[in-house]
Structure formats: structure tokens, C-alpha cells
VEXKOLSE-352292 format. One record per residue (C-alpha): x, y, z; residue in one letter; residue number from 1. Coordinates in pm, 1 decimal. Last residue first. Layout:
// VEXKOLSE-352292
SITE;X;Y;Z;a;NUM
...
// end
This chain:
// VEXKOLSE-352292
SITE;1098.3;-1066.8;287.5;x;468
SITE;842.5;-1087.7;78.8;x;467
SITE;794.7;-1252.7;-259.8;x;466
SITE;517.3;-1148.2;-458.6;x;465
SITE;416.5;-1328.9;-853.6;x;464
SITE;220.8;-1117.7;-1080.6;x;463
SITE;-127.4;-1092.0;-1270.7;x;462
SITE;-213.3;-1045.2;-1612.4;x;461
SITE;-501.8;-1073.0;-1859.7;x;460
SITE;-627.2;-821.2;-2036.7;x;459
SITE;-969.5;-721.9;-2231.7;x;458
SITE;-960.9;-403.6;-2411.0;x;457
SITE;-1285.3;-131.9;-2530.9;x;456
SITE;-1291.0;201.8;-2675.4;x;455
SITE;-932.4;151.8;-2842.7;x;454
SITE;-700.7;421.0;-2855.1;x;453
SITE;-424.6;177.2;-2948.5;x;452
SITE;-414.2;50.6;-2627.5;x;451
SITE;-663.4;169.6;-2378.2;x;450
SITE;-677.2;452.5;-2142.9;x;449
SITE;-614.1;661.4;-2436.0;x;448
SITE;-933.1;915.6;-2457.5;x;447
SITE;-1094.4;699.5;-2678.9;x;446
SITE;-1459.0;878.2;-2581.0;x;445
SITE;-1606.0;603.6;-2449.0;x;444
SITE;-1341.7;393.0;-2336.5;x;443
SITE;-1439.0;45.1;-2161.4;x;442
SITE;-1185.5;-196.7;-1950.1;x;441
SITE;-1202.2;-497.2;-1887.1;x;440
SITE;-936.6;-673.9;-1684.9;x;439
SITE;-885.8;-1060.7;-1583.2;x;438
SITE;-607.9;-1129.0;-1246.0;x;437
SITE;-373.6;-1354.1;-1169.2;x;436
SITE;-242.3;-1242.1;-826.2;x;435
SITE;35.8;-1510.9;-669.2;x;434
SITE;166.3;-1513.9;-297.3;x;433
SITE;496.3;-1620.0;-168.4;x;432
SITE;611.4;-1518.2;230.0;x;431
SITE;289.2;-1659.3;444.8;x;430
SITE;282.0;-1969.3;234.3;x;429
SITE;136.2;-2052.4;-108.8;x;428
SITE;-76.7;-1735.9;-75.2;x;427
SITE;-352.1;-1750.6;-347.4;x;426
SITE;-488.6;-1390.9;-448.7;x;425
SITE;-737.2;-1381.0;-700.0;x;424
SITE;-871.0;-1169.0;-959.9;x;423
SITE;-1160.5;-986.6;-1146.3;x;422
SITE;-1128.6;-591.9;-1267.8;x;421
SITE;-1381.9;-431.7;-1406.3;x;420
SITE;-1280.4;-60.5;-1562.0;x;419
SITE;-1554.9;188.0;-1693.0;x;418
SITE;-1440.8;498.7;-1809.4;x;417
SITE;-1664.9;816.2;-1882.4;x;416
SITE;-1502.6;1135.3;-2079.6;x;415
SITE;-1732.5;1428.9;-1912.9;x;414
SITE;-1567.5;1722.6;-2124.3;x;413
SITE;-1231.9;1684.6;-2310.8;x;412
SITE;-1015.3;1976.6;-2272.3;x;411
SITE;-732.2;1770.2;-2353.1;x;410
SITE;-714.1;1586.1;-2024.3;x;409
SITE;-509.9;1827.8;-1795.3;x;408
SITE;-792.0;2139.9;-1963.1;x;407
SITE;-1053.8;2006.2;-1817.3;x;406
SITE;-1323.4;1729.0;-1838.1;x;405
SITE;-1259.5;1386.7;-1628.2;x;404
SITE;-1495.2;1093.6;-1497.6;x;403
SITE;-1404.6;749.5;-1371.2;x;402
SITE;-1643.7;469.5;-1228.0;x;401
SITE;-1436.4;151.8;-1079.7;x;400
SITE;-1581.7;-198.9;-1031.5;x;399
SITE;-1288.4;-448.4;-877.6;x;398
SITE;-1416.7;-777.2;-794.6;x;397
SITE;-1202.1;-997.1;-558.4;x;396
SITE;-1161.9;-1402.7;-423.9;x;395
SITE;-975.1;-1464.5;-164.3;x;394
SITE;-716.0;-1819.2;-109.7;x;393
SITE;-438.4;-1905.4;107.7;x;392
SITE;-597.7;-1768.3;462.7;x;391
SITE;-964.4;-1937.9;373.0;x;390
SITE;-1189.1;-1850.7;60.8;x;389
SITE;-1181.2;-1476.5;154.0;x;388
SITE;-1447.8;-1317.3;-59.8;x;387
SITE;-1386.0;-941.7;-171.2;x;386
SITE;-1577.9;-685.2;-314.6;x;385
SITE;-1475.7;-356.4;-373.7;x;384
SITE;-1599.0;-46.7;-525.7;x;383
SITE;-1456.0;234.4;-701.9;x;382
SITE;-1607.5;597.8;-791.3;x;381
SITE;-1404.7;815.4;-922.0;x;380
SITE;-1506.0;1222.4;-988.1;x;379
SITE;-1290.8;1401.6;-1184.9;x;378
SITE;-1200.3;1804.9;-1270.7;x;377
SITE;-859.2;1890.3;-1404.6;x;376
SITE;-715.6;2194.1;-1547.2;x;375
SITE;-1061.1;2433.4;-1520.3;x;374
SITE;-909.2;2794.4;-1645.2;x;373
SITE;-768.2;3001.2;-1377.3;x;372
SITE;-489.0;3100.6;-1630.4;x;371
SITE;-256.7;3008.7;-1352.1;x;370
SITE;-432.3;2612.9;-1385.6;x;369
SITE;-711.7;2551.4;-1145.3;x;368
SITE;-792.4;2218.8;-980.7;x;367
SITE;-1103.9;2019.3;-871.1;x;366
SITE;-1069.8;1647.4;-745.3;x;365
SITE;-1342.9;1404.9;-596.1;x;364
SITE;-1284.3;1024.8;-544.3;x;363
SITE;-1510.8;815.2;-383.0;x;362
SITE;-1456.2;445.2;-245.6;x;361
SITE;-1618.8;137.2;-168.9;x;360
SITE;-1508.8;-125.0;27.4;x;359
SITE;-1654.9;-472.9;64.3;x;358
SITE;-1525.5;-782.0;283.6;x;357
SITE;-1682.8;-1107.1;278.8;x;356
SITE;-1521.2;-1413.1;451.8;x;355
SITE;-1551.3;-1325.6;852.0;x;354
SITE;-1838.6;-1112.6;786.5;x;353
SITE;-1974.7;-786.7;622.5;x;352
SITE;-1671.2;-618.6;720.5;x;351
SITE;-1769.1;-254.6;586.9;x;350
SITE;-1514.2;-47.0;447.6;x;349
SITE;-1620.4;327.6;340.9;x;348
SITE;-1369.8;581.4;228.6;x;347
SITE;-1398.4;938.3;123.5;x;346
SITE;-1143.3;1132.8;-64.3;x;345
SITE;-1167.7;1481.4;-136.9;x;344
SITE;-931.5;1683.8;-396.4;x;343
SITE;-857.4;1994.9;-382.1;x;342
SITE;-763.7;2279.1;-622.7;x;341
SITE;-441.2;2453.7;-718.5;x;340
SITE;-259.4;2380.5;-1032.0;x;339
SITE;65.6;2456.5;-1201.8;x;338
SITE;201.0;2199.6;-1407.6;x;337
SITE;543.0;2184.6;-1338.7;x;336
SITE;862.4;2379.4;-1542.4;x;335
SITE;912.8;2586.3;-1244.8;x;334
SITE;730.8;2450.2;-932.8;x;333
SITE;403.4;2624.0;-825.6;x;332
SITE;222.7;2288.3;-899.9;x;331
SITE;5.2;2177.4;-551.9;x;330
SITE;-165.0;2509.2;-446.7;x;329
SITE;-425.2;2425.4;-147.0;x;328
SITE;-597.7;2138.6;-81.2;x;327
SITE;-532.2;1799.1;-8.5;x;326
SITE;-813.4;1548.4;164.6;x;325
SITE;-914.4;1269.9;366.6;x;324
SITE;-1245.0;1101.4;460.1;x;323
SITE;-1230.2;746.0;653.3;x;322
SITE;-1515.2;557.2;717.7;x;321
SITE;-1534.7;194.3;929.6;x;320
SITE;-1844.6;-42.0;915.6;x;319
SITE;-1905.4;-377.9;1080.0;x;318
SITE;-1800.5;-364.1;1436.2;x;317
SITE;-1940.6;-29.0;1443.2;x;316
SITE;-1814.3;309.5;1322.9;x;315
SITE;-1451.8;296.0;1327.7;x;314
SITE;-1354.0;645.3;1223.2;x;313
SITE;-1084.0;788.4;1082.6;x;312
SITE;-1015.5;1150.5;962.4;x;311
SITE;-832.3;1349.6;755.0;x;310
SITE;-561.0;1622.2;686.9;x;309
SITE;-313.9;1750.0;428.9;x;308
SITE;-328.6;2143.0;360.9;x;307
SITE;-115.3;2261.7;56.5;x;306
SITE;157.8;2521.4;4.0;x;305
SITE;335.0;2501.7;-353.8;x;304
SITE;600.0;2318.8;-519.8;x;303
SITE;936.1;2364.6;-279.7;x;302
SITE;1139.7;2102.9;-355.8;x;301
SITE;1203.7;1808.5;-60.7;x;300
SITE;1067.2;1580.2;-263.2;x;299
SITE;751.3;1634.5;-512.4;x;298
SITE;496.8;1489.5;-593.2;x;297
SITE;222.7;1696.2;-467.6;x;296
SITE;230.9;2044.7;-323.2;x;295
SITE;486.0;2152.9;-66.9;x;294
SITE;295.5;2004.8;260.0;x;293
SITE;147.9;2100.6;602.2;x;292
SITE;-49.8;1812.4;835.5;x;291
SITE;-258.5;1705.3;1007.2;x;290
SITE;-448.1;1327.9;1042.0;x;289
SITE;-710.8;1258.5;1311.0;x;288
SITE;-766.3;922.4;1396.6;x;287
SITE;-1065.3;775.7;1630.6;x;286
SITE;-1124.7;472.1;1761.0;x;285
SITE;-968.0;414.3;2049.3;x;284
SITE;-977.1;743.4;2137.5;x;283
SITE;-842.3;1121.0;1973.3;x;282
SITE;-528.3;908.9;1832.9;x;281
SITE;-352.5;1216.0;1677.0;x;280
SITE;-174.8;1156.7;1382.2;x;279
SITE;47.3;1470.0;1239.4;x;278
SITE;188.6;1481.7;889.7;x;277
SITE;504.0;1713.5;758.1;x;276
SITE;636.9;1843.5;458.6;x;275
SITE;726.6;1603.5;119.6;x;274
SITE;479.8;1486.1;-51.8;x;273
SITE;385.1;1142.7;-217.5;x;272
SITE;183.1;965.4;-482.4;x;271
SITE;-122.2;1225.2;-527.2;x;270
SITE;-430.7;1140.7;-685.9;x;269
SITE;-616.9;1191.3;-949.8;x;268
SITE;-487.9;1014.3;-1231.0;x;267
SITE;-278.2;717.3;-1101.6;x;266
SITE;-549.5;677.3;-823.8;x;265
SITE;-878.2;727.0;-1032.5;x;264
SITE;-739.7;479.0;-1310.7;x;263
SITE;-689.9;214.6;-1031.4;x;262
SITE;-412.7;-46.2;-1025.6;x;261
SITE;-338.1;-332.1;-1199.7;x;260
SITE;-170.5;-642.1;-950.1;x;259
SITE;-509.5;-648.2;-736.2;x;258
SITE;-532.9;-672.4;-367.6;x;257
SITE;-303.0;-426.7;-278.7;x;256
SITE;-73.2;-286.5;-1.7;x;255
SITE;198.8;-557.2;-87.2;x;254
SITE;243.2;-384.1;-395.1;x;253
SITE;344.0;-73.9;-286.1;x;252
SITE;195.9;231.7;-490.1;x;251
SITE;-159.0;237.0;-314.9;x;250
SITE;-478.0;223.1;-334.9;x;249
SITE;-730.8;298.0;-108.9;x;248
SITE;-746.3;718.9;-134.1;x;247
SITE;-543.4;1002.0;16.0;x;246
SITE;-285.7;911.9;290.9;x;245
SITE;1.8;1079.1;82.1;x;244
SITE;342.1;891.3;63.5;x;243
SITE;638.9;988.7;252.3;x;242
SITE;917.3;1258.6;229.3;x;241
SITE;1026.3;1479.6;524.5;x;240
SITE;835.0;1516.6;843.2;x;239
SITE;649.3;1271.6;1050.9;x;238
SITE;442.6;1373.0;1319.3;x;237
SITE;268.8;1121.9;1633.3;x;236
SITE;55.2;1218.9;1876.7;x;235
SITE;-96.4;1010.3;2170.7;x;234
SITE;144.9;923.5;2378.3;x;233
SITE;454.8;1087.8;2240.3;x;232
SITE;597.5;1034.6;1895.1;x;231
SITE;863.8;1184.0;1623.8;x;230
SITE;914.4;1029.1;1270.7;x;229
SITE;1150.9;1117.8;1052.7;x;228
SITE;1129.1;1102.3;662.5;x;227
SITE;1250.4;911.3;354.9;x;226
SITE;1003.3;789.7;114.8;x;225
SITE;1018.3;719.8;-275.9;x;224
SITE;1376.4;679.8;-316.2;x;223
SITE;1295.6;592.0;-677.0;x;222
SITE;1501.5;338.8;-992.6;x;221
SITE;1413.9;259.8;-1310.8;x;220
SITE;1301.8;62.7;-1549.7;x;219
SITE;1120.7;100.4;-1867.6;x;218
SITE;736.3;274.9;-1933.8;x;217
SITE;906.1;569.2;-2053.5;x;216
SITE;1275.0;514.4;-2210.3;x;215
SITE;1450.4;244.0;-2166.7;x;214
SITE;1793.5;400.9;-2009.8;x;213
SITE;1751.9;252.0;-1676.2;x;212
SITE;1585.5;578.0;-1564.3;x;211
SITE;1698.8;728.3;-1216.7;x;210
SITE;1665.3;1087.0;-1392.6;x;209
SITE;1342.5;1186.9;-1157.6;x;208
SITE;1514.3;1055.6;-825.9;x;207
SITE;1587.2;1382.1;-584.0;x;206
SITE;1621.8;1673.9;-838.5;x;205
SITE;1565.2;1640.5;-1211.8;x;204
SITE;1345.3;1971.5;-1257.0;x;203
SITE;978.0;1820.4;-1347.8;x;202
SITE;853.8;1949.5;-1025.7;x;201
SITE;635.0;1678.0;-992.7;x;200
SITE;773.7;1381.5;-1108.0;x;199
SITE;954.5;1276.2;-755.7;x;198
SITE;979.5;926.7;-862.9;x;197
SITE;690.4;658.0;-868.0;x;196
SITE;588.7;638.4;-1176.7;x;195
SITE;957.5;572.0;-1297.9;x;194
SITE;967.0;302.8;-1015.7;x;193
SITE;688.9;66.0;-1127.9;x;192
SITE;907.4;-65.4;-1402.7;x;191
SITE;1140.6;-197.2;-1091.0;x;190
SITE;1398.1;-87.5;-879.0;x;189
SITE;1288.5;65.4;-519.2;x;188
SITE;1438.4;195.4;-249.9;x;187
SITE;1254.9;297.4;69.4;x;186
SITE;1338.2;512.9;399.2;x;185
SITE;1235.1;533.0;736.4;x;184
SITE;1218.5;682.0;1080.0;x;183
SITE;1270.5;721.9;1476.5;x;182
SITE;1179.0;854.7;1783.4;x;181
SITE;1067.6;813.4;2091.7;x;180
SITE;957.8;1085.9;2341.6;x;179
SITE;764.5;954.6;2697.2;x;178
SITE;724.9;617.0;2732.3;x;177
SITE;450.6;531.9;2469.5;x;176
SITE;585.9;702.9;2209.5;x;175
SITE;746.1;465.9;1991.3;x;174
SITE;875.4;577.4;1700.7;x;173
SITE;906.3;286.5;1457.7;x;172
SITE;1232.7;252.0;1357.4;x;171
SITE;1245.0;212.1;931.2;x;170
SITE;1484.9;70.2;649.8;x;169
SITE;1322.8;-41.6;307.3;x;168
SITE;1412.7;-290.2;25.1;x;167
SITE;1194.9;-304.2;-272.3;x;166
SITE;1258.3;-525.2;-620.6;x;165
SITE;948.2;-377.1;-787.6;x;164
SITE;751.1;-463.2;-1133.2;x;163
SITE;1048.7;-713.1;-1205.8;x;162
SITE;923.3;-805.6;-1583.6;x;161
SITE;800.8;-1099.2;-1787.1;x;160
SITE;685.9;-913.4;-2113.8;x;159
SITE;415.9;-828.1;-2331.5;x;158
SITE;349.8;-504.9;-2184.7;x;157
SITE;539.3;-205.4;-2035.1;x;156
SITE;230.9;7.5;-1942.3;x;155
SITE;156.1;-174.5;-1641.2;x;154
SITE;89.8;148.6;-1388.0;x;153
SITE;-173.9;376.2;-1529.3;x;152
SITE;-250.1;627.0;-1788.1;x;151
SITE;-190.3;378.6;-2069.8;x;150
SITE;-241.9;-25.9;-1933.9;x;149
SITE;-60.1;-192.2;-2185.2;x;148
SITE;-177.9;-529.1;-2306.7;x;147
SITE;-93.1;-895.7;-2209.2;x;146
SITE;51.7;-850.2;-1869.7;x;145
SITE;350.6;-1031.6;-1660.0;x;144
SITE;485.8;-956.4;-1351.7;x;143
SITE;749.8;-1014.4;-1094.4;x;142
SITE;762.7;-860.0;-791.0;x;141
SITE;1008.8;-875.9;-481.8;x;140
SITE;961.7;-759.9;-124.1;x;139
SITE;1116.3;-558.4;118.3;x;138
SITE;1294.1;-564.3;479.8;x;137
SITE;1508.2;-402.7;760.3;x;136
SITE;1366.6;-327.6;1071.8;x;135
SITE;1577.6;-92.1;1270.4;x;134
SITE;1642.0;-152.3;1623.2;x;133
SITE;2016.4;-168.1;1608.4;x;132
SITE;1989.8;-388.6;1324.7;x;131
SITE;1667.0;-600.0;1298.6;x;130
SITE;1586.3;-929.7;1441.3;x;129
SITE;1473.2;-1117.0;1147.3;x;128
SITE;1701.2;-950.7;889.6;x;127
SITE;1551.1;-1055.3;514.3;x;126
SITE;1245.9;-1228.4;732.1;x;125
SITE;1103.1;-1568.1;625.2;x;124
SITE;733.0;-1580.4;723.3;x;123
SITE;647.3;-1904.3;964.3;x;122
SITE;389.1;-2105.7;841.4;x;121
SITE;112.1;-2075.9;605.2;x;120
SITE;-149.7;-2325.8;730.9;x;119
SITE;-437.2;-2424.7;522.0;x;118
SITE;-747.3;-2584.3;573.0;x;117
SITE;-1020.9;-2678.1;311.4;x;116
SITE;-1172.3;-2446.9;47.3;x;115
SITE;-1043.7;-2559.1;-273.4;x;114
SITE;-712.7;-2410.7;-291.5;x;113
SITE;-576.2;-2429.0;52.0;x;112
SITE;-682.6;-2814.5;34.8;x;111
SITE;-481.8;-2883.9;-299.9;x;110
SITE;-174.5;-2782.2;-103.5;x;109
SITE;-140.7;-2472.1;181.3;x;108
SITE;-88.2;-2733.5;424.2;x;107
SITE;-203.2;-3110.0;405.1;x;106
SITE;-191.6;-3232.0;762.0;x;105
SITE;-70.1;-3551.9;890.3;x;104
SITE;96.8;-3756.2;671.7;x;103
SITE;498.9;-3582.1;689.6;x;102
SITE;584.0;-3733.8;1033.9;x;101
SITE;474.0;-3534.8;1292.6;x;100
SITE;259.3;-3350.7;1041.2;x;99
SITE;50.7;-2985.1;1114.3;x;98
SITE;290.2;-2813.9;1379.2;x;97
SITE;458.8;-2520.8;1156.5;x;96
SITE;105.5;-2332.2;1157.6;x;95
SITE;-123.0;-2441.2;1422.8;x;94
SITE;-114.5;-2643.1;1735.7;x;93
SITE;-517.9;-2751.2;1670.4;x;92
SITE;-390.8;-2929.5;1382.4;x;91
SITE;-185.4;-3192.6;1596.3;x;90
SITE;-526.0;-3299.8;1819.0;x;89
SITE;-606.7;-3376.1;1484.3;x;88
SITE;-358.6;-3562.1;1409.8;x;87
SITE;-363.0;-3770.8;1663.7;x;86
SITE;-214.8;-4100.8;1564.6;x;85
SITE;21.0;-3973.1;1332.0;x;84
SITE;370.4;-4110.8;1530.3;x;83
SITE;181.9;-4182.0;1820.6;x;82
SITE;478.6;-3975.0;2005.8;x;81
SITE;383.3;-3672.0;1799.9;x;80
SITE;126.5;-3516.0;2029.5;x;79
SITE;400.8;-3549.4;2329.5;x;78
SITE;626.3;-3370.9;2074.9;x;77
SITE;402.5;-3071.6;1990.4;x;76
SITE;329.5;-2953.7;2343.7;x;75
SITE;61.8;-2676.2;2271.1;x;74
SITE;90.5;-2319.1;2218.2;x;73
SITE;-238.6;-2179.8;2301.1;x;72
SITE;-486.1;-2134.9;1992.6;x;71
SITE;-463.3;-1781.2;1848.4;x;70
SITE;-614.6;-2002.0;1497.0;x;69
SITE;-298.3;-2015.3;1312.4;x;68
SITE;-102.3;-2092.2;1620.8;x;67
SITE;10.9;-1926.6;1913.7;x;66
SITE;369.6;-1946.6;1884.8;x;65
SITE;365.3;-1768.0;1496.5;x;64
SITE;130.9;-1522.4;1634.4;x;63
SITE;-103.8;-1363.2;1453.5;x;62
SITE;-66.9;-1067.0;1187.1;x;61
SITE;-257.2;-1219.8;870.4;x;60
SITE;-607.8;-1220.9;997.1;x;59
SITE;-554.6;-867.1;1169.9;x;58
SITE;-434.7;-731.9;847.4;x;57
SITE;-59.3;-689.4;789.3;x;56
SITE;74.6;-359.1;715.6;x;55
SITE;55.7;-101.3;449.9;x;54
SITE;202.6;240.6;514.6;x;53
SITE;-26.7;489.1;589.8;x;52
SITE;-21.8;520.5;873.9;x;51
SITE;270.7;441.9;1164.6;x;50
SITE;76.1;650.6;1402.3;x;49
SITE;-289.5;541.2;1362.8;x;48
SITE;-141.6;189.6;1517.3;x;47
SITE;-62.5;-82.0;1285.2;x;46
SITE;-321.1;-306.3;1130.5;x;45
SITE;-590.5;-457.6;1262.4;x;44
SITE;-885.9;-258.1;1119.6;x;43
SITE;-810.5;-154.4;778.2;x;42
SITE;-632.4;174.9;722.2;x;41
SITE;-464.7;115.3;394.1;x;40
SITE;-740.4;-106.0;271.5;x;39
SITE;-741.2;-498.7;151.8;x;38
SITE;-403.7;-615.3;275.8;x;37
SITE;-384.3;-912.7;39.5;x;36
SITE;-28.6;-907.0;31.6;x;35
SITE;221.0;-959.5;356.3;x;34
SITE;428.0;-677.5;485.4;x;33
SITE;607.0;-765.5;798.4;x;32
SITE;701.2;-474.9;1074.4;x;31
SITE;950.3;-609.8;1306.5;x;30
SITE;805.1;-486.8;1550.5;x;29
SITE;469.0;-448.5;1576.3;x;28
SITE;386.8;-182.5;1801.1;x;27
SITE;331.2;-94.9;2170.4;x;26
SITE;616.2;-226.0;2404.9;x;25
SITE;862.3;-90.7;2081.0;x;24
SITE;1131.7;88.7;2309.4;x;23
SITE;1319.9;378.5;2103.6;x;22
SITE;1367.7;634.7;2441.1;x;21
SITE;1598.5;359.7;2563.5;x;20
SITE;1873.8;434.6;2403.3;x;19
SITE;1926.7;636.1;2127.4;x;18
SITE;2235.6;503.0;1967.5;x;17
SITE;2150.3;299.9;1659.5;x;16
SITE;1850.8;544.4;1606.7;x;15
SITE;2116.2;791.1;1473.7;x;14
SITE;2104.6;697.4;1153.1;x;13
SITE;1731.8;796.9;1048.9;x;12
SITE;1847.8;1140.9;1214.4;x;11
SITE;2158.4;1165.3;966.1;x;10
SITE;1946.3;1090.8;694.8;x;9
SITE;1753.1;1343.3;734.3;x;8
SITE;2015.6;1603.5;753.1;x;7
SITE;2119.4;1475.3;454.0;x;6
SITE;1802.0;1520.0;278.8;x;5
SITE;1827.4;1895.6;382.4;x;4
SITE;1489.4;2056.1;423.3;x;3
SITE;1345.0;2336.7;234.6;x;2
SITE;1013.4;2520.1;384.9;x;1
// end
């Protein structure tokens, strides 16, 4: 199964002059991506369709003319003639209406931080009404940590750097109305990039030579999605290049709560395929993901057959699970690492209230190498607990569980390592957020995850997130 990247293209293009089959009655349009968007598929965020890219949560996607709070508009100027005398009749307006004249209402200030009221205003949008339909936005990172994170993102340490300077393109296919179509593509520049190229055939097509020149752990550049989308009613497929739906996690840094990321995700999981992916909305809640792909990591190179799938459920009002998987051959590339195997990915999120969220996660992955000798064999275990403040501040623990033996680690056999992550997230409006975050992480066997080989490192970092 080959596909021609410019025939891709093309199709992405053509949405300027599709008519009405691209209507967006049913979706958010245009898509914004704030941070602090605790799970890929948490409730209140796109449709089943558009997944898994990382949208806003239902706290952060309300409407700009309805207030903060989904209050009705209200008639700010008749509030306003006392000049401050009714404040809090003022509030109730929500974001953009807090201060007739500059006392009332304290924002996202010392209040936001310490537990009283905030209001983030209107988000700044790159291209607020789109061009010919198609959203156009991104988001900037810059970062700083202490000590290298090996085997992971953030191993380019001790300096200020651009983690990703991200720009995407996309038309939501909207198939309410019969067929729509549509489609998207990212860029991204950053130190993040390198990880996030099409490693996986280890041939230099598509992006893998983008390198700035630095070396590993430097800058570079990715095209790290690029597909089209088809939809009708109920069913949605994608085909081309996009990221895998396996695990919590993921490369964009808008769809996590933490700056570092997870051992389990950098090590056992996939970043992207190329191939296709169904999502079938079975009811209102219930997703089933399909889907056919050429291995892992790779774009639009043939590097083995693998079956993608899920499915997610919304239990209760408190509880939602979501199992996915990959299985099949997912190295057959020459010059890749040849493995086949699966790996199973389960998903629990439970809304334990307005302010605490937890989510915990399991990780399972078994491969062969052509020798049929055991190449990699983990189990990760990550949990999640997370304590909104109010919208400017939340409060999260990171506890993650990793285990590896095979032949892809050195033939080591049942290496543990611990990693604790504690950070915070304070939005100073609904476009700038910052993530300081403190990291400990524990070796046992000094299999590298820490600098220097240690068995044990403490880091500090965090980053600052524009989006646009």
C-alpha cells in the first residue's frame, strides 16, 4: 500500500472549492488548542471523528459570548453606567466583561493564583476565520531543563530552547449532511522535532534528514501528519499520515499536562503511521476505532502490515475506559529494526469531581525480532492525579511504573524505573500558559534513563506555551 504525498496534498487543497459538502453545523470550528488537556479522549472534546488530536476540554471550550460560567450574554454597558457600582452584577457577564473602568474585577492576577476567580478572555487566533474553510493555527514552546532526560524527549539540557514552533492546516470533515471531506497537515521546528520524524524505516525519506546540523538531541524540523479525512453520519476514515491513538500522552504539547513526557510512551509506543483509521460512533457513547497500517513510524514507506483498532467507552458520569492496540509486523523496512508483536493500551479516567481528575494508564508491549528472539517486552504503568485550583491554576502528580527485558534494551531482564513527576499549569490567559514542573526519577539497573548512568536524578524544568 504506497501512497503519493502529492496526491495528498492535492486533496488537502482542494477543500477551497468543495462547496457545500464541507459545512461544520457539528464541530468546533476553528479548532483551538489550549494546554492542560488532561487525556486525548477526555469527555468534551471533539467528536470521535476528529480523534486523536488534542482539543480543548469541556471546561476550556465555552463560549466567548456566553461567559466564563455559560451565563447568558448580558448588557455590559447598562451595568457600566454606575461606573463600578455593580460589579458584581459585572462578573456574572464573564470573561472580557470583569471592569467597566479598570477596578472591578481582578482577572487571572494574584486571585487566579491563590484560589479566587479568574477570567481568561478571548484566545488570540493566528487566522481567526480560517481560509477557505481551513483552520489555520499552532503554538509556540519554549523550554528550559536542568538535566537530560535520555530515552525520552528533553535530552538537550542546560539551555533555553524552542521545544516546538508548530503551525498546522486542517478542514474538518463534516459528515453530517451527507459526504464531507477534508484534512490536515503539521510542521514543526523545535528540539522535539528529531523525535518526531519518520524514524522508522531509517532510509531518509519523508523528514528523517530535517536536522539543523546539531547533531542528536538538536533541532530540527518534521511533517509529522498529513492525511485526508472522509465522513458520513456516523463513520469517519482518515488515510495517509497521522499519529497513533495508542496511550495518554502525546507528542504535541498542548495535549499534555506535564512539559517531560513518559518513559512508557517514548519507549513503547508508537508516534505515528501512515495507512488508514476508521471511527465509528456506535451511540453516544461509544467509539470504535479501525484501521490498517504499514508498521510504526513510518510515512508513507511500506514497513510492515499491522492492525490499529480500539474502543471508547463512557461508563458513567464519573468513569470513562478506553483500550487500544497495534499488532501485527511493525519493522519490515530495510535498515529498521524488525519486530512484530503487539502492544495493548488500556485507559481509565475517572472525574472524581469538578476539581479532581485521576487517570491511570497501562501499557503492555511484546515484539519479536526475525531471529524470533524476545526484542522488546514492557509493561508501564502510569497514574494521574490532577487538582484544578480554578481555570488559571491545576495542580498534577505524575507516578509512572516501567519494566523492559529483551533484546531492544541490551538483553537486560526486568530493569524497573520509577519516575515522579510534580507540576503545575498556570494559564495567564486563555492563549499563554506556564508548566514548571519537579522530576525524580530512579534507575535500578543504570540502564541510561538518567544522566551519566546514574540510578537516581532530580530535575527541574518546565516551559512557557503560546497558542495561536
Amino acid at each position: 500500500m504506497k501512497m503519493s504525498k502529492f496526491a495528498l496534498s492535492a486533496m488537502i487543497a482542494s477543500a477551497c472549492f468543495a462547496g457545500t459538502a464541507f459545512g461544520q453545523s457539528n464541530r468546533t470550528a476553528p479548532r483551538y488548542y489550549p494546554a492542560s488537556y488532561y487525556s486525548y479522549y477526555q469527555d468534551g472534546a471533539a467528536p470521535a471523528a476528529q480523534a486523536p488530536a488534542p482539543i480543548a476540554s469541556a471546561s476550556d471550550a465555552k463560549s466567548s459570548s456566553a461567559g466564563c460560567d455559560n451565563t447568558p450574554a448580558c448588557d455590559v454597558a447598562a451595568i457600566c453606567d454606575g461606573k463600578g457600582s455593580s460589579c458584581d452584577a459585572l462578573a456574572n457577564c464573564g470573561c472580557g466583561a470583569n471592569s467597566c473602568d479598570g477596578g472591578c474585577g481582578s482577572g487571572c492576577g494574584a486571585a487566579g493564583i491563590f484560589g479566587g476567580e479568574c477570567c481568561l478572555g478571548e484566545p488570540f487566533k493566528l487566522v481567526p476565520d480560517g481560509i477557505c474553510g481551513i483552520n489555520v493555527g499552532g503554538w509556540t514552546s519554549v523550554g528550559y531543563h536542568d538535566h537530560a532526560n535520555p530515552l525520552s524527549f528533553n535530552n538537550y539540557d542546560g539551555r533555553v530552547q524552542l521545544g516546538q514552533q508548530w503551525f498546522y492546516a486542517e478542514k474538518i470533515a463534516d459528515g453530517s449532511e451527507g459526504l464531507g471531506l477534508g484534512g490536515r497537515i503539521d510542521y514543526v521546528y523545535g528540539t522535539d522535532a528529531p523525535d518526531t520524524q519518520a524514524f522508522g524505516t531509517n532510509n531518509g525519506n519523508w523528514d528523517q534528514s530535517w536536522d539543523n546540523g546539531i547533531g542528536n538531541g538538536g533541532y530540527g524540523h518534521a511533517i509529522p501528519q498529513l492525511y485526508g479525512e472522509a465522513a458520513m453520519g456516523d463513520l469517519s476514515v482518515k488515510v495517509g499520515h497521522f499519529f497513533t491513538i495508542v496511550g495518554n500522552e502525546v507528542v504535541q504539547s498542548t495535549g499534555n499536562f506535564f512539559y517531560s513526557r513518559q518513559f512508557t510512551f517514548y519507549n513503547a509506543e508508537p508516534f505515528t503511521h501512515s495507512g488508514a483509521l476508521t471511527t465509528y460512533n456506535l451511540d453516544a457513547d461509544t467509539q470504535l476505532y479501525n484501521g490498517y497500517v504499514m508498521g510504526w513510524d513510518s510515512a508513507f514507506d511500506d514497513n510492515g502490515d499491522a492492525y490499529i483498532g480500539g474502543i471508547k467507552r463512557k461508563l458513567n458520569d464519573t468513569f470513562t475506559f478506553l483500550y487500544t492496540t497495534v499488532l501485527g509486523r511493525f519493522g519490515d523496512a530495510v535498515g529498521a529494526v524488525q519486530e512484530k508483536g503487539a502492544v495493548q493500551n488500556v485507559i481509565l479516567t475517572a472525574n472524581l469531581s469538578e476539581k479532581w481528575t485521576f487517570i491511570s494508564q497501562t501499557d503492555v508491549l511484546y515484539t519479536n525480532n526475525v531471529g524470533g528472539t524476545t526484542q522488546r517486552n514492557t509493561f508501564g504503568n502510569i497514574n494521574y492525579l490532577i487538582y484544578k485550583v480554578n481555570d488559571c491554576v491545576s495542580i498534577g502528580n505524575r507516578f509512572e511504573w516501567f519494566n523492559i527485558s529483551g533484546a531492544g534494551f541490551n538483553n537486560v531482564r526486568n530493569d524497573d524505573l520509577y519516575n515522579y513527576t510534580l507540576g503545575l499549569n498556570y494559564k495567564v490567559n486563555s492563549n499563554l500558559m506556564f508548566r514548571p514542573e519537579a522530576r525524580w526519577v530512579w534507575d535500578r539497573e543504570r540502564f541510561g534513563f538518567n544522566e551519566n548512568n546514574a540510578s537516581s536524578q532530580t530535575s527541574i524544568g518546565g516551559d512557557m506555551l503560546f497558542t495561536f
